[in-house]
N, C-alpha and C positions, 0 to 999 in steps of 0.2 A: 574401585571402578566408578561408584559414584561420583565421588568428590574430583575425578579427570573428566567424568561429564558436566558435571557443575561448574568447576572451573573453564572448559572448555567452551561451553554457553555463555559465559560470562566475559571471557577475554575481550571482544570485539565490543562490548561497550566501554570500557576505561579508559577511550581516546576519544578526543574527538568534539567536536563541534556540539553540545547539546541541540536536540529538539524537544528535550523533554522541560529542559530545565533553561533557568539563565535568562539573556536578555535577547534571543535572535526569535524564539517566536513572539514574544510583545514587538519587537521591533517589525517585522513582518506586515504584521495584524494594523502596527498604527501607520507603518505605509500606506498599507491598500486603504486605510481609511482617510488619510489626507488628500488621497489622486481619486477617492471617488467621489469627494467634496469639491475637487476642483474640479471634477467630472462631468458634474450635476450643475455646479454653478448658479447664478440670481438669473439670468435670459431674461425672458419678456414674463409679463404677468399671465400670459397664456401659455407659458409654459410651466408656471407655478403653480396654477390653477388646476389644469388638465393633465398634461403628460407628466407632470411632475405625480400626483397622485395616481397614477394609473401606473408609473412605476415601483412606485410602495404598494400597490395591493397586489402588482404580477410577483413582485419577492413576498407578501407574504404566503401567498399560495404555492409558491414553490417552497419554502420551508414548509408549510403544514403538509404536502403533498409527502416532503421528503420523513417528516416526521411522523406521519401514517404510513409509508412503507418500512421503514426500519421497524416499527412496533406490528402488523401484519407479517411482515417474511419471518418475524423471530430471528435477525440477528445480531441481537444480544441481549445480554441478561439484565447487563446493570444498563439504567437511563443514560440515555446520552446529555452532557453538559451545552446550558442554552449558549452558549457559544456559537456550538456546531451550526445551531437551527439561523442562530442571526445571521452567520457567514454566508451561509446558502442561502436565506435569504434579500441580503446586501448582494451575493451574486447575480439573482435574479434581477434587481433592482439593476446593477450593471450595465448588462447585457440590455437590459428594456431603455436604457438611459443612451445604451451606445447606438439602439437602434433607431430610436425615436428622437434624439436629438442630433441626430446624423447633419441635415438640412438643416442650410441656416448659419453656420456656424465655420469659424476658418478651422484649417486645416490642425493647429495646433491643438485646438479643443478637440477635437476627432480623433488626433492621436493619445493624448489624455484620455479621451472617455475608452478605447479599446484597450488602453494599460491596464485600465481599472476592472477590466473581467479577470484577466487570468490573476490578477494582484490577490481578488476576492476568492478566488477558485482555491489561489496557493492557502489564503488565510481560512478557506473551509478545511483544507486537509491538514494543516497545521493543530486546527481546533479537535479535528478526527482522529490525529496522531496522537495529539494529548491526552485523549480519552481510550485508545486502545493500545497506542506505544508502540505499535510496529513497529517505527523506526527511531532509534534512538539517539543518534547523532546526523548530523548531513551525509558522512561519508559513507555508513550504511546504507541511508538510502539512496546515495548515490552508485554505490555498487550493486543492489538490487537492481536498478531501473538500467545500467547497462552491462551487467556480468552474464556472461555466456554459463557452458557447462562448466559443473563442478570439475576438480580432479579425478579422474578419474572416473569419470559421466560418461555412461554408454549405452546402449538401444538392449535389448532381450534378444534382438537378434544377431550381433555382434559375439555378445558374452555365449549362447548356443554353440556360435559356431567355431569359438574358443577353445571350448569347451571340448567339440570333435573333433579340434585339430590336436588336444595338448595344449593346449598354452596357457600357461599358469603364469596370471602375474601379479607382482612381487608384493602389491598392496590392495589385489581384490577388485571388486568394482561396484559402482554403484548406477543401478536399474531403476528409471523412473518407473514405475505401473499404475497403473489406474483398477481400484478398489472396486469390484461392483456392489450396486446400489440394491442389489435384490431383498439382502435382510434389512438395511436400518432404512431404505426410501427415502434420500437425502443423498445431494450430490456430494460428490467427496474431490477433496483435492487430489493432483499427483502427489504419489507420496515416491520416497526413495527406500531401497533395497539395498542390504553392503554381502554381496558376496564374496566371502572372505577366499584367498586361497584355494582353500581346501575344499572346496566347493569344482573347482575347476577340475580337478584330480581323480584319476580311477576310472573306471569304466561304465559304471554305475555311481548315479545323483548320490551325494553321500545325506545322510540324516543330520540336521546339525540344528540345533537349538537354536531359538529367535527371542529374542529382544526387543520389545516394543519402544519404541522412543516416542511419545506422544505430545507434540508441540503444544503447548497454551497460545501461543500465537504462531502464522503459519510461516511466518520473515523466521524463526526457531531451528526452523527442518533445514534451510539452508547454510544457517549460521553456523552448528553446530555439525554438521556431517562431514566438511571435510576435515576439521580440527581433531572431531572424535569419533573415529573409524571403528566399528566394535573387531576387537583383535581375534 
């Protein structure tokens, strides 16, 4: 049983695009840094002087902003790599470059300088990815950001009325529900339920034993649930 869960967990990484690994997040990272140097550009001395330097201190305040809330909310244990903080920092920088040197300037450097936020944006969550691994290839994260319900994904109210009809079916179902927060006082994610079968059947809820599946990360819960269904 274990070793169908393990492997089952594992399958959907041994394809695929790395983001963890290889050369597409370097290559990423020294994009967004070549279109925000062409971003920022030489201008006038008054823009070197002034808005130039007032865009390095709005990014570093948003990196330190952002690296006092992650160490306050507590979430996570191990440091974040200064990657993360210079990304989000260079993002700030960005946005303050795309706002403040708006005027002035033709339309080509306008569209350059607006590349340059979400370039910086992707290069912060690249650096985020690296450090927590949510997503391990492209194409996971790319089915995360547009996959609907799982197989076999249904409402508490659905599976109910199932249930008082007879209808038992053939692989079970799986119930998002939401955990209350009364004992640990911590928001909890939705999690999923596998109502097997035999759960549907009788007249009476039958008593049936539980299995905890506890994600280390939460991209985990949806990887592994519909590949490894508990029987």
């Amino acid at each position: 049983m274990t070793t169908l869960l393990s492997e089952a967990a594992q399958a959907p990484y041994r394809h695929g695009l790395s983001l963890l690994h290889g050369w597409l997040p370097l290559a990423i990272q020294a994009v967004a840094a070549v279109v925000l140097v062409v971003a920022v550009g030489w201008r006038s001395r008054r823009w070197r002087v002034i808005w130039l330097p007032v865009a390095v201190v709005i990014g570093l305040l948003l990196a330190a902003w952002a690296h006092w809330y992650v160490d306050s909310q507590g979430l996570a244990g191990d440091p974040a790599p200064s990657s993360l903080w210079v990304w989000v920092g260079l993002t700030g920088v960005a946005l303050t470059v795309a706002a403040l040197g708006w005027r002035g300037i033709r339309w080509r450097r306008r569209a350059v300088s607006l590349l340059a936020v979400p370039l910086c944006l992707l290069s912060a969550g690249v650096a985020l990815n690296l450090w927590v691994g949510y997503f391990p290839t492209v194409q996971i994260a790319w089915n995360e950001l547009t996959a609907g319900p799982l197989p076999d994904e249904t409402d508490m109210a659905t599976v109910t009325a199932m249930r008082r009809d007879g209808t038992v079916p053939t692989h079970g179902a799986l119930v998002p529900v939401t955990i209350p927060s009364d004992a640990s006082h911590f928001k909890h994610r939705t999690e999923l339920v596998y109502l097997p079968p035999a759960w549907f059947g009788g007249k009476t809820t039958p008593k049936l034993p539980v299995v905890m599946m506890i994600a280390i990360i939460p991209i985990i819960v949806k990887l592994t649930a519909p590949d490894a269904p508990i029987p």
